[in-house]
N, C-alpha and C positions, 0 to 999 in steps of 0.2 A: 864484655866488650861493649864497648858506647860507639856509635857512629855516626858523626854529623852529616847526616842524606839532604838535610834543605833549608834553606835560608834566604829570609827576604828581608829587606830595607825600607825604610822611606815608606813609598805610598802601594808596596809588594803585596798587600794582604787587605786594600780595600774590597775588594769583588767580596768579601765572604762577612764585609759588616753592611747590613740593611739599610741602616738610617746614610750613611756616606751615596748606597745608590738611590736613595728619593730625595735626597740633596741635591745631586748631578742631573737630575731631571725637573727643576725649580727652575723658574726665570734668573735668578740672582745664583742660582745654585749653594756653593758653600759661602761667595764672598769673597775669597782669597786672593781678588787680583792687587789688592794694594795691601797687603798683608805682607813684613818682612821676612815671615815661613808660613809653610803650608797651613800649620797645624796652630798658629797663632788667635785665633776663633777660639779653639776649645782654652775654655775657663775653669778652673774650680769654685766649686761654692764659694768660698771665702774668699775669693778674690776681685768677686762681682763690686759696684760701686755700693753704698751706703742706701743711696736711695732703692735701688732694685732688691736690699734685703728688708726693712724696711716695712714690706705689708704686712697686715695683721695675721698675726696664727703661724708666717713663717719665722724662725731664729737664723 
């Protein structure tokens, strides 16, 4: 038997990622006030501009 006990949404599971609370204590914190979602900051590699990939030694 399988039993779904707990479930979280959205921003339900930041307390237990690090980097999110020394963000929330930063002057600018994450940024997110003109952002169209929360989570619109985080990027993947490959989605960076040209120029910020770019330096030597990185691909």
């Amino acid at each position: 038997r399988i039993f779904h006990t707990y479930s979280t949404y959205a921003r339900g599971l930041e307390d237990f990622l690090g980097t999110y609370r020394f963000l929330d204590v930063l002057p600018k914190g994450r940024d997110e006030g003109d952002l169209p979602w929360t989570m619109a900051w985080l990027q993947r590699r490959d989605q960076y501009g040209a120029d910020l990939v770019s330096i030597e030694g990185i691909e």
